[in-house]
N, C-alpha and C positions, 0 to 999 in steps of 0.2 A: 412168567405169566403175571402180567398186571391185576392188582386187586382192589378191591374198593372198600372201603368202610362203611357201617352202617351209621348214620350220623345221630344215628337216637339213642345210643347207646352210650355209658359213661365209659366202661371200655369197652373198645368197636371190635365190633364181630369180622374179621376176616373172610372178605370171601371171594373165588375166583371169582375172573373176569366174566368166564361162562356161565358164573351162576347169578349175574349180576339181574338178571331177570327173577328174581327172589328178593328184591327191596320192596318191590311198591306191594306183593305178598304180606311180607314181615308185617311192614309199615301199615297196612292196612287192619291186619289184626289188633295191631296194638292201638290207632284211633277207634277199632269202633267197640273194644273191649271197654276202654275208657269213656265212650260216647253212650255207651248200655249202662255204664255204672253212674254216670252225671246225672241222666234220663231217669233214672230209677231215684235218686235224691232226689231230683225237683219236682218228681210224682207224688212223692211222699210225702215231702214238706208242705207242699200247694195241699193236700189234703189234709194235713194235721193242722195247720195254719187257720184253715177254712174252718174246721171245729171249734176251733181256741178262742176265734178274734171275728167279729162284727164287723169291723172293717173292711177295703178292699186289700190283696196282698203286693206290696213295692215287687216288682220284680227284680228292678235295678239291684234292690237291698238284699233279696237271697241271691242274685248271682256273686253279689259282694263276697257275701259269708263264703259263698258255695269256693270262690278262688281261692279267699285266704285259708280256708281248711285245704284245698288242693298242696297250698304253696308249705304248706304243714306236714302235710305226708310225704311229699315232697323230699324237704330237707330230712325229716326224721329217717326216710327211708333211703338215703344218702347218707346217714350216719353223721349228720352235719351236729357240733358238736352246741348243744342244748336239748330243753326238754320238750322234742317237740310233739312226742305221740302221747303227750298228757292227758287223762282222760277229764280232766278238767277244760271243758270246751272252750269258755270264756277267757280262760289262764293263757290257751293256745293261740286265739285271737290277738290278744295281747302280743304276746313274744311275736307272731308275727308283723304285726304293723311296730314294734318297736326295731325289729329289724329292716325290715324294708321301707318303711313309710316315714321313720322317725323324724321330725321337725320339718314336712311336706303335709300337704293338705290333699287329703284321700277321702272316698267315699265313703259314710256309713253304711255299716253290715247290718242285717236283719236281725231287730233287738228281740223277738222271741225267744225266750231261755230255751223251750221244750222241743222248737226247729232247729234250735244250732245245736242240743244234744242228738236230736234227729237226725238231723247232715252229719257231723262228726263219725257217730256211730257208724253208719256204712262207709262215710270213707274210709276211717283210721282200720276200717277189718278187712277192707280191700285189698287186691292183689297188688304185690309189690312197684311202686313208683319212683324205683332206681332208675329205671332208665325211660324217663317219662323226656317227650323233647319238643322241643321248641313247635317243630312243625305238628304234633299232636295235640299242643296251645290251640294254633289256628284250626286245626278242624274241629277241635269240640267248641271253638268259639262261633265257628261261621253255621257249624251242622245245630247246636245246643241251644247256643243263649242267644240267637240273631233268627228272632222270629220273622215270617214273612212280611208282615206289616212293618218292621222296623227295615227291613229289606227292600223294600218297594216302597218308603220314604225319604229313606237315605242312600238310595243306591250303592248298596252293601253288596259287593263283587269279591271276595278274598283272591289275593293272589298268590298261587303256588309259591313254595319258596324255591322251590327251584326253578322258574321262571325268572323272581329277584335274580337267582343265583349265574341264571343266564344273560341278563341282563348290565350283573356286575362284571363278570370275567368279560363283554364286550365292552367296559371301557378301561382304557387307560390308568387308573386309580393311582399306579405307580408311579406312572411321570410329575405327579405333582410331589411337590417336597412333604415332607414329611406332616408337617405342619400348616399347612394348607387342605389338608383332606378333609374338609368340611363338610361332610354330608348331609342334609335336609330331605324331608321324607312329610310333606301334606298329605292330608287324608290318608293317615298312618294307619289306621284299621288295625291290624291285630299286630303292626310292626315284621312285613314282612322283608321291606326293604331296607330296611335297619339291620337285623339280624344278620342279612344275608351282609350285609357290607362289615358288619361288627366281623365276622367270619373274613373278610376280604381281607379287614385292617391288620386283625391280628396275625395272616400272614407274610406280611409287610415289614412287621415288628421286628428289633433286633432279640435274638435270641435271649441275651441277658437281664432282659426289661424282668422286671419283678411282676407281680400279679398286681398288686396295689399300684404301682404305676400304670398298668396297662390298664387297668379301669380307669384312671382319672382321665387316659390319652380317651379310652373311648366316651366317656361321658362328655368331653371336649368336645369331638372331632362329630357326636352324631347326636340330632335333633329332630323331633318330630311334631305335627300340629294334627289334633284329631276334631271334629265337631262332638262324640258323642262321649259321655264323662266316662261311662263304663266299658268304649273300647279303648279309649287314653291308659285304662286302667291294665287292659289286657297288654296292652301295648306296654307295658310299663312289668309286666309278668313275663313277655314274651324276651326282651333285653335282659331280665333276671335271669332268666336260665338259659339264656345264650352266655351269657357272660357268669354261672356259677361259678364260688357261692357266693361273690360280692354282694354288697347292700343296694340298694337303693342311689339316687342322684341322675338319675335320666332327666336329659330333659321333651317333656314331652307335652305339648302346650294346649290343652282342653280348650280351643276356641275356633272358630267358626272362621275357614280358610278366604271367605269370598269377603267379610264383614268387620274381621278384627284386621287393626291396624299394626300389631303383631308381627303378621306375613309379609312383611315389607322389612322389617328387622332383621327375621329369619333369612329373607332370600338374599339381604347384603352378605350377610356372613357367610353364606353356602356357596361352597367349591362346583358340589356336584348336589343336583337335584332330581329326586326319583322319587314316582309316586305313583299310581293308579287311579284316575279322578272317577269321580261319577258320572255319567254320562248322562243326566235327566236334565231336563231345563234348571233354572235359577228358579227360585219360589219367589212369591211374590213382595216380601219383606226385604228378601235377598236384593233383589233388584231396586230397590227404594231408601236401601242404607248406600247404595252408591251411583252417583249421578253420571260419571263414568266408565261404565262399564262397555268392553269391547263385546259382550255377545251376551245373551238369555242364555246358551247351554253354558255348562258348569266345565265338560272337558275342554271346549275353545277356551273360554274366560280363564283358565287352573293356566293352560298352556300361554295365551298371549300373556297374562301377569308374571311368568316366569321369564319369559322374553325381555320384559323392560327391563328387569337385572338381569341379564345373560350370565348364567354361568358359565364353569367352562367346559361342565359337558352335562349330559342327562340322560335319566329313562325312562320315558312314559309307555304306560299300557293305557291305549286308546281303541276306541269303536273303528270298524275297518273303513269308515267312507274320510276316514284322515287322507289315506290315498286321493283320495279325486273328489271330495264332496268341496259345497262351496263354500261351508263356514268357515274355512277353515284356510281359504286362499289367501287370506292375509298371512297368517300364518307359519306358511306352508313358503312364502317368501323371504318372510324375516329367516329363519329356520337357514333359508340357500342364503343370505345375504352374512350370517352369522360364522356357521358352521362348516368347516372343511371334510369332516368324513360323518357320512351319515348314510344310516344302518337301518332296514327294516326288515321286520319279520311276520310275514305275514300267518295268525294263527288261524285254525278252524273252530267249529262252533262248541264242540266240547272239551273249551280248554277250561270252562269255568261250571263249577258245581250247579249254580243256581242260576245259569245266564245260559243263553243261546246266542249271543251277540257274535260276531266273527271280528277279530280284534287284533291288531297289526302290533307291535313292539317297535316302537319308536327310538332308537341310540344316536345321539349325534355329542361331536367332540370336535376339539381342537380348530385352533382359528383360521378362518377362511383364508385360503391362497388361491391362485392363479390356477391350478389344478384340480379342485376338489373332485373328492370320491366317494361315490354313492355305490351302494352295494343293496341289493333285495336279496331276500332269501321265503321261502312258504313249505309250510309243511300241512300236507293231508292231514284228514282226520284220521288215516287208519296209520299215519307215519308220529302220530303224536306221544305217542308212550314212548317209542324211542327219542322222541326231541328229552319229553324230561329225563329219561334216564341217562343220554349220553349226548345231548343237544345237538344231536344230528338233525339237519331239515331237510325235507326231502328236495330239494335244489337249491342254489343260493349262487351267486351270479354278481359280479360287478360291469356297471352299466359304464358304455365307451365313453370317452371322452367327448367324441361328437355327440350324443347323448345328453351328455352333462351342458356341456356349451350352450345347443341348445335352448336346454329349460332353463338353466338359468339367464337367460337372458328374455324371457318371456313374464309375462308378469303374472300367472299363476303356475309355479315349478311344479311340474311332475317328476316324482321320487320316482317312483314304482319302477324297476325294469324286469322284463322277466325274459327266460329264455326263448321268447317265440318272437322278440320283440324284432331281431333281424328280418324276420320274415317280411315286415311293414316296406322295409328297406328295398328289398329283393320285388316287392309288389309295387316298387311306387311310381314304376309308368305307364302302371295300367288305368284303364278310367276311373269312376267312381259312379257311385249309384245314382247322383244327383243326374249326372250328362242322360242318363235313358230313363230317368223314373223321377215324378213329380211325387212330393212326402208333403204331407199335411194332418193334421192333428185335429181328432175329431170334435164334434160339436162341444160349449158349455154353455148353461144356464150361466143368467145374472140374478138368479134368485138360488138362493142355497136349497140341495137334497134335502136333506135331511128335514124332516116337516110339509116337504113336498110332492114326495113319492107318489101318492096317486095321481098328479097333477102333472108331472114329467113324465113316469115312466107308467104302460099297461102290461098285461101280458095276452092280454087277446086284442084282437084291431080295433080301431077307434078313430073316429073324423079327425085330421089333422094330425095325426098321427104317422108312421111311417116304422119297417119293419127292421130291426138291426141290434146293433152287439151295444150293450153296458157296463159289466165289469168282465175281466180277464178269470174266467173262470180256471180250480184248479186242475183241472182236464182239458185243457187248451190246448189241442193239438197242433201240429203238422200239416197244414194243405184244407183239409173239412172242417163246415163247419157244423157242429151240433145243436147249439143252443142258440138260439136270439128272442127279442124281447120286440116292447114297441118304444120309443120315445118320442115327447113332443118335440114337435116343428115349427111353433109359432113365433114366427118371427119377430116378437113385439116381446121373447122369453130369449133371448140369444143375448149372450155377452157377445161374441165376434162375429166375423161371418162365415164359418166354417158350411153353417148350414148351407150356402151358394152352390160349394161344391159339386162336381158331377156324379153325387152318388149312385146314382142309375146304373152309372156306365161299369162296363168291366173294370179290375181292378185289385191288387194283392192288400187285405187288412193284417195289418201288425200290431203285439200288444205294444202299448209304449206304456204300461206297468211291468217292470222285468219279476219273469214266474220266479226267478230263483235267487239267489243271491250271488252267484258267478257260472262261469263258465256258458250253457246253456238259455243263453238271456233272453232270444227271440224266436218268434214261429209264426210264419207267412202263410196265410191261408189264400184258397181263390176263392173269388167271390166273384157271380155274374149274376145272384141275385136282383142286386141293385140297393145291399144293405146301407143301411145310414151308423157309423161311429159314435159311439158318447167317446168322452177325451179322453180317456181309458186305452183306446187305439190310434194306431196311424192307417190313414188311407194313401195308398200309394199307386197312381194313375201309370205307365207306360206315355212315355214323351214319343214314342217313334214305334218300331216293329218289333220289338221286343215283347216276346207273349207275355202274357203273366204269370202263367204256368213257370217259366225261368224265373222271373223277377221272385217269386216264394220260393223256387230250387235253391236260388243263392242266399235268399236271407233266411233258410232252413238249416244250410250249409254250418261247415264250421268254420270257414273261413269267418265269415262275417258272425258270426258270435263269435270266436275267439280274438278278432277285431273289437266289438262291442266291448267285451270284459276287459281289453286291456286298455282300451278308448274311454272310459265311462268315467263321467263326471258328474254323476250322481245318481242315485236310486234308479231314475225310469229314464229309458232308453231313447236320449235324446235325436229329437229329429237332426241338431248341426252334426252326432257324429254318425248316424246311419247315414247320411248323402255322401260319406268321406270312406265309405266300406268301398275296396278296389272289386273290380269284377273282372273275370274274364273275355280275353276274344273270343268270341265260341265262333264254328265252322256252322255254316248251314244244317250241317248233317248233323251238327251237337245239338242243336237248339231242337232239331226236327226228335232227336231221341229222347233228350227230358221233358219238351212238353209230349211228348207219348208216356214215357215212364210216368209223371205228375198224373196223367189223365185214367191211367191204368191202375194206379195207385187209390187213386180218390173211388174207380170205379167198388176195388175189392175191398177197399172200407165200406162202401154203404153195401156192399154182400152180407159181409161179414156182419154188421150191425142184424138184420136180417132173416140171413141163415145160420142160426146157431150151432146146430148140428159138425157146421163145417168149418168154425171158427178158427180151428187148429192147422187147414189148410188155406183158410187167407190170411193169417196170420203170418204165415210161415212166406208166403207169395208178398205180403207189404214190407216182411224183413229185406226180403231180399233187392225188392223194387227199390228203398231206402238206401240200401246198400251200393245200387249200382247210380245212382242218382249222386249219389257223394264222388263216386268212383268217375264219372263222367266232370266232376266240377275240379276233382283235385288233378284229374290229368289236365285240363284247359291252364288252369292256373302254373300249372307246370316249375311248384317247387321245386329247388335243391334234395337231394335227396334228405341230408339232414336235417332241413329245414322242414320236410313232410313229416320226418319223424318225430321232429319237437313238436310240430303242433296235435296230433295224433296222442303223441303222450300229454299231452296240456287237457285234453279232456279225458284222461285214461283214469278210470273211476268213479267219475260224474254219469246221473240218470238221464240220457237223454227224453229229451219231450214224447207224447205221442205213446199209444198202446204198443207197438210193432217196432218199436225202436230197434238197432243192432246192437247189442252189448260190447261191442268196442267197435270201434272206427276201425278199418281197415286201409291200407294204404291204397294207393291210385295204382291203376293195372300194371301201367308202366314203369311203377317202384317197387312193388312187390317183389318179393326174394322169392325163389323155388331152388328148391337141392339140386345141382345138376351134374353134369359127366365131363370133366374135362379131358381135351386128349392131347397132350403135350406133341407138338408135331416139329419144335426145332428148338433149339435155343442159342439163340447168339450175341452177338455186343455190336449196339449201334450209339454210334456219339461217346464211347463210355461208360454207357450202362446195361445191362443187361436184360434182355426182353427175351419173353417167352412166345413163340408163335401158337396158337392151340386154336383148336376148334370146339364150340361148343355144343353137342350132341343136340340138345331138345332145346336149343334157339335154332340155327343156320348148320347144320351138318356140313356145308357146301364153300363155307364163309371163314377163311381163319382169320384169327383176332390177336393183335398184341396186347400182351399182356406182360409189363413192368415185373421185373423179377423180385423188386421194393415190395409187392405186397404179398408177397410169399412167406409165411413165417419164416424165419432162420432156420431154423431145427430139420425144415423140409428141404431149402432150395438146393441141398449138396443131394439130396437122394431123386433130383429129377432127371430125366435124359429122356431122348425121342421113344416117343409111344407111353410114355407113364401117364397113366388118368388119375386125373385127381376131382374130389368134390369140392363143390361149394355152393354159396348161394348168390345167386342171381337173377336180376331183373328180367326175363326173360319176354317177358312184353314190349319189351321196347325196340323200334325196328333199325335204329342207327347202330354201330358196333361203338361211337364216341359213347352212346347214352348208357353202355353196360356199366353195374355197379358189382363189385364181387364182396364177401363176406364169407369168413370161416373158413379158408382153405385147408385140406386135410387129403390125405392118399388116399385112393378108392384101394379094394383090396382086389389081386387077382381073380378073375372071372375063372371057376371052377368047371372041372368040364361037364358038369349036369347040370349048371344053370341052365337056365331056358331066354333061349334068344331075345334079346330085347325087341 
């Protein structure tokens, strides 16, 4: 049985593989034991402090103090040989910065005699900090001393260390010689990708390396730049007890990654570059110390300035519209023109404490060839605790080589491939939405909202006025509409001419604000009001005989959002790739059924809104209208079988829009499985292989079917002969005997003589 160690330990605690679900447990006792005892010091201090002194209190200078007492108990309680649990507070300070800091230039500590006996005293009585670790640095750094305001100035994100840690085992580290493993680490923050690679190096090392050598190799081989003096600091505590009990000699460079000329020194020297940038604009000073600059946001500008020195490989934690947004197309080019394997990972929104961002893991390496290999991988938010604990994602996928070809030969690469993506393949001689339906984007002002609101928008009618939708409310359903507003119409107030449009006319309105952040991105409503758009929507006319009723079916559908999400090239749901969404051939008799289901639908929502009493039975009537409305689009479309199934799970998870939603997608009639009766009627050899004759009870009683003896498990096929029935599952909707799919075969058991006739 494999076992794991607990890495926060001096000596690791053993434990199975099946109890390995007791780490992030353990692990979490011990940060927030130590995050109650941190909390309870800087309560006390700030209060004693406030007594004593007239002044305002340095924060910066008690976090100081508050470390180096940590890094005091620390050692003492590690039996690290001095005197370090002296109850001589000031004597302790001392020995500490003479060891760790000696002839380097450090922060001053909080010179208060009466608060550094104050701090001392609770730590030094404190519960044992033998096995205090690295990764419990970073959480009392980021949960502790990293207030909100310093947080939402500096875009202060901590990154898990096992995150780093995933990010390092994804590269190569190895193939570079010994002596080349340069690692550099911008916006170091608490030093998570340091640690994690100081961990990397040393298992690299030859076994005989001394301790003292293997320090100076790591103090060589890894470097970091921080903007703010007191994370530089933590950053600098965090490589201490990664690398106990060595001294001090980090190099770790207190300056500002956009503005010091520094960072161009560092990135000559670095092998490999990893970092986590911020994601907020450039400030404005930032932008004025360089005349140069490839972008305002800070994570474009951190990524193109790593580019002009190309390492030879790297790891960025980036915001998720790296995928497909535009700042980033330059980028996102050099990236494919550089690098031969390149790796992303798509995260969910709670991989970060203090952020809700949804955020990709960027890996690429090794020098570009004639082949390169792109790989995606994503992991759900409820598959994410297993990503950290055993970096499992919930799918990961390497994209074909037609694929690659491709994009890179395009002038804005797209990385991303995901498993649904064949399906694009399998759809791509069907029309497109652009051939039956005119897309247009609703009206704007040439005078800015904001300051103008009563002037634009009413909510009761008004001369010049006219009756329609404004923002993408968060109840935007499905098909109805519920809310509209009024906006002006004056034409002497229009930036374009949207206004011209035939808004009178019938007509399907779409958000072109996307409601979510993936999967679920659009909702087709009908409209035969005669509503008017602000640019919030798209209005979308019918070119020929196609109802509208259908044209909102399909862009309700999943096809076409599971299209949009993997199409999308930026935030809001661009009109070039909704016209590029394939649609079905529909039969007369399809079209005639979903604009019936749509019309039946729309009827039992405005019931139900209504009659309350009986919400529970329209409710239950709009699931199921929903349900068969999918089920009519995904038979037209007439995927692969596994092709339906990948897409089906592509949203298996996600909230669909709309009150009466279905809680999972169900397959199309004609793919559906059902248990059924097989009744083995011959078996012989044709060509060399062996096929089974059988008939299938509750499809064609009347009809036998060959059936390949190949997908018979092995363990069964010596126990069959004429007349044996066996189960399984099958498509039994479908009326060809080519179209049957089978699954799960398994011996039915003899028919007992009290069963009751089927």
């Amino acid at each position: 049985m494999r076992a794991k160690s607990i890495r926060f330990t001096n000596e690791p605690i053993q434990l199975d593989f099946f109890d390995i679900g007791l780490i992030p447990v353990i692990e979490d006792v011990v940060y927030r034991k130590l995050d109650r005892l941190l909390q309870d010091v800087l309560a006390s201090c700030k209060v004693l402090y406030k007594e004593r002194n007239e002044s305002n209190l340095d924060n910066k200078a008690l976090f100081q103090l508050i470390f180096r007492l940590v890094a005091a108990k620390l050692l003492g309680d590690r039996k690290h040989p001095g005197d370090w649990l002296n109850d001589n507070v000031q004597k302790v300070i001392k020995e500490v910065e003479d060891f760790y800091f000696h002839g380097t230039t450090h922060q001053t500590v909080l010179q208060d005699l009466e608060v550094q006996k104050l701090a001392w005293r609770k730590i030094r009585s404190a519960f044992s900090f033998q096995n205090l670790s690295v990764e419990a640095l970073a959480y009392v750094y980021e949960n502790t001393f990293v207030t909100s305001d310093i947080r939402k100035k500096q875009g202060v994100h901590a990154t898990a260390h096992l995150i780093a840690e995933y990010i390092l085992q994804n590269l190569p580290v190895d193939k570079l010689p010994r002596d080349e493993r340069h690692i550099f680490e911008p916006f170091a923050g608490h030093a998570p990708f340091l640690t994690a690679a100081l961990d990397r190096l040393r298992g690299l090392l030859p076994l005989d390396m001394s301790p003292e050598q293997r320090h100076n190799y790591f103090i060589q081989m890894l470097s970091g730049m921080e903007y703010d003096a007191f994370a530089s600091e933590i950053a600098l505590y965090s490589l201490i007890f990664a690398d106990y009990p060595n001294p001090n000699g980090w190099r770790i460079e207190t300056a500002n990654v956009f503005t010091s000329f520094k960072f161009n020194s560092y990135l000559s020297q670095a092998k490999i570059v990893l970092c986590n940038p911020p994601y907020e604009n450039l400030t404005m000073n930032e932008r004025q110390s360089d005349a140069h600059l490839y972008s305002v946001n800070k994570a474009v500008e951190a990524l193109a300035r790593v580019l002009q020195q190309p390492p030879k490989m790297f790891g960025f934690v980036l915001p998720r519209t790296f995928i497909d947004g535009q700042m980033y197309a330059e980028v996102r080019k050099r990236i494919a023109e550089l690098y031969n394997n390149i790796f992303l990972v798509a995260l969910p929104d709670n991989a970060f404490t203090y952020s809700k961002a949804e955020t990709v893991l960027l890996i690429a390496h090794g020098q570009r060839t004639a082949q390169p290999i792109w790989r995606s991988a994503f992991v759900k938010r409820l598959d994410y605790q297993q990503f950290i604990l055993r970096g499992t994602t919930t799918w990961s996928i390497q994209a074909p080589t037609s694929f690659v070809e491709k994009q890179v030969n395009t002038g804005d690469p797209d990385f991303w491939y995901t498993p649904i993506h064949p399906i694009w393949d399998a759809l791509a001689t069907l029309p497109r939405l652009e051939e039956v339906a005119e897309i247009h984007r609703g009206i704007e002002y040439k005078i800015p909202v904001r300051g103008n609101e009563e002037r634009l928008f009413s909510n009761v009618p008004r001369e010049g006025f006219a009756k329609g939708l404004r923002n993408v409310p968060e109840d935007f359903e499905p098909y109805a509409i519920e809310h509209s507003i009024y906006l002006n119409m004056d034409p002497n107030l229009m930036l374009y001419e949207a206004y011209k449009l035939p808004w009178d006319k019938p007509k399907v309105i779409a958000n072109a604000a996307r409601k979510s952040a993936d999967r679920w991105l659009m909702n087709g409503v009908v409209d035969k009001q005669g509503l008017v758009c602000y640019q919030r929507f798209h209005g979308i006319w019918p070119k020929g005989d196609l109802p509208i009723e259908v044209i909102a079916a399909l862009l309700n559908g999943p096809v076409a959002n599971a299209f949009l999400s993997t199409h999308r090239t930026s935030r809001d749901n661009k009109i070039e790739v909704i016209k590029q969404i394939p649609i079905p051939r529909l039969s007369p008799s399809q079209i005639r059924l979903i604009v019936s289901l749509v019309r039946e639908y729309m009827s039992y929502r405005e019931q139900g809104q209504t009659w309350f009493e009986q919400a529970t039975y329209y409710e239950r009537r709009c699931r199921g209208i929903m349900s068969q409305i999918d089920g009519e689009l995904l038979t037209a479309y007439n995927l692969p079988f596994n092709f339906e199934q990948n897409l089906l799970e592509f949203f298996d998870g996600y909230k669909r829009p709309g009150p009466f939603s279905p809680t999972q997608l169900k397959s199309s009639p004609t793919k559906r499985l059902y248990t059924s009766i097989i009744r083995v009627e011959d078996i012989r050899n044709e060509d060399g292989n062996r096929m089974i004759d059988a008939v299938i009870i509750n499809w064609n009683p009347h009809q036998v079917v060959h059936i390949p003896m190949s997908l018979i498990p092995t363990d069964l096929q010596e126990k069959l002969n004429q007349d044996t029935r066996l189960l399984a599952k099958v498509n039994v909707g479908v009326s060809r005997a080519e179209d049957l799919i089978f699954e799960d075969f398994t011996i039915a058991r003899e028919p007992k003589m009290y069963d009751a006739p089927a």
